[in-house]
C-alpha positions in Angstrom: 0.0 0.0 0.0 1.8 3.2 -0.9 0.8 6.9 0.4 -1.5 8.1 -1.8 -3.8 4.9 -1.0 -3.3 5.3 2.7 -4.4 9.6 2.3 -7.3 8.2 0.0 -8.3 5.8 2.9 -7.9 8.2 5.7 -9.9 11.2 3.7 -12.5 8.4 3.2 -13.0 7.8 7.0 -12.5 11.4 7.6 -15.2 12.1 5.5 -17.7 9.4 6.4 -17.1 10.2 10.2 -17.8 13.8 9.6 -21.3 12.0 8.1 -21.9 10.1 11.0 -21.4 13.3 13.0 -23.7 15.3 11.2 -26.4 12.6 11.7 -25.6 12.3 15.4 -25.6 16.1 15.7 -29.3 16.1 14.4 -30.3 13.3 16.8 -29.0 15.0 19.9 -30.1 18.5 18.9 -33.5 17.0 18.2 -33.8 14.8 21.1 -32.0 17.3 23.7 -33.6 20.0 22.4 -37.3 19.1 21.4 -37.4 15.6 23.6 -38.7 14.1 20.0 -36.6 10.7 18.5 -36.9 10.8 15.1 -35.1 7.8 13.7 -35.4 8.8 10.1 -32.3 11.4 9.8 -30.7 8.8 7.5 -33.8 8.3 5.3 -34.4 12.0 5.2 -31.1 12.2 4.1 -31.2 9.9 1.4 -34.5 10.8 -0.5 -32.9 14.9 -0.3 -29.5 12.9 -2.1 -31.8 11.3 -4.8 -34.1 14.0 -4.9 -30.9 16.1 -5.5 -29.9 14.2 -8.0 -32.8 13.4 -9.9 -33.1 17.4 -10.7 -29.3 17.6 -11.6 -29.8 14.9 -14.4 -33.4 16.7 -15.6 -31.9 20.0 -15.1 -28.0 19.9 -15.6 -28.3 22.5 -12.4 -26.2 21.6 -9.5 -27.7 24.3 -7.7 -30.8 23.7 -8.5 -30.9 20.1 -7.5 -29.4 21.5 -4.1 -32.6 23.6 -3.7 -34.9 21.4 -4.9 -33.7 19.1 -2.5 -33.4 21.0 0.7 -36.8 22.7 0.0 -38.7 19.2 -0.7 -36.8 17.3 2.4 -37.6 20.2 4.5 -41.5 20.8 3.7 -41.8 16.3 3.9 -40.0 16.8 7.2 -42.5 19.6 8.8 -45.2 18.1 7.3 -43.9 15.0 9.1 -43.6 16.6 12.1 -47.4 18.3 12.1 -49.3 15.5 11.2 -47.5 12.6 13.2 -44.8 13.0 15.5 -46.4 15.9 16.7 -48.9 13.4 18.3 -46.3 11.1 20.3 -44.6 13.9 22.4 -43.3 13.1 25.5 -43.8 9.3 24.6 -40.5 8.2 23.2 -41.7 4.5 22.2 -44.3 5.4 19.8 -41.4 8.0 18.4 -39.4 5.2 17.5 -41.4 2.6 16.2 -43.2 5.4 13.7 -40.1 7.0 12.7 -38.2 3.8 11.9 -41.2 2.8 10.1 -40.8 5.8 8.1 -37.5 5.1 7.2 -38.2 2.0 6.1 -40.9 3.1 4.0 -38.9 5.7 2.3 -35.9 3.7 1.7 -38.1 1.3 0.4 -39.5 3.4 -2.2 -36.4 4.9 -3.0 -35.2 1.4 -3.8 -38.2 0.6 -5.6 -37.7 4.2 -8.0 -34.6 4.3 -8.5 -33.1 0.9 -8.1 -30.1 -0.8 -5.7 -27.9 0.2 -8.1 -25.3 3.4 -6.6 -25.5 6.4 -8.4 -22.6 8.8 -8.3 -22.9 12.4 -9.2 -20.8 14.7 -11.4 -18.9 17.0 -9.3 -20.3 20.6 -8.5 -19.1 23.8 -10.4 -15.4 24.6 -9.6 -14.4 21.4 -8.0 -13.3 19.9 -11.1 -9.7 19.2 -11.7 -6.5 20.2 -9.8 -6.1 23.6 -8.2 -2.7 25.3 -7.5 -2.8 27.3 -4.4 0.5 30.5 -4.8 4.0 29.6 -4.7 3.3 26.1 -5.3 5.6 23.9 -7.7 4.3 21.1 -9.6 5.8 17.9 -9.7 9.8 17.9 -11.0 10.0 21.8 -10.9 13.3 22.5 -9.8 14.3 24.8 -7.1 15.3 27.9 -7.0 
């Protein structure tokens, strides 16, 4: 294994423990905050990715899909919040067993829409390619 696969590797579990943070954050806030367990962070999260995605391909807008996606998520999430979970508070059981059910039911459909197959997106505007950040030599430039 040489260094460039051990940096790829570390970025890699960098990255997917700043996910797993972000996640947790949401729990705690919500919980601490509200006293409300919603379990369905992840599928929340995964509908806004597709939903994302699914207006980037119709669109070609990276942007856009971002909006469409935060706006849709959010208005499914308080209309999620109004009409059910709005019902179970202070009763922490019910939260679960409804909220996991959600996220069953929408990573279900999501698999059932867009199939099991992963779908990787282009890279947004500007992060394409190398960057060179001032006074820095490319490979086999010789010193001064």
């Amino acid at each position: 294994m040489d260094v460039t696969e051990i940096l790829a590797r570390g970025l890699n579990g960098l990255s997917f423990g700043a996910l797993l943070f972000l996640v947790a954050s949401g729990l705690t806030l919500t919980f601490g905050l509200m006293r409300t367990l919603n379990l369905a962070h992840g599928a929340f999260y995964l509908l806004g990715g597709y939903i994302a995605l699914d207006v980037l391909r119709r669109t070609d807008s990276y942007w856009l899909g971002l909006g469409a996606a935060l706006v849709a998520v959010g208005l499914l999430g308080l209309i999620f919040e109004r009409l059910l979970l709005h019902r179970f508070i202070g009763r922490e059981l019910p939260q679960i067993i409804m909220t996991i059910g959600l996220a069953f039911l929408i990573s279900d459909l999501v698999l059932g829409h867009y199939g099991g197959a992963p779908a990787t997106p282009p890279r947004p505007p500007g992060l394409q390619g190398a960057s060179r950040s001032q006074g820095s030599r490319s490979r086999g430039s010789a010193s001064a």
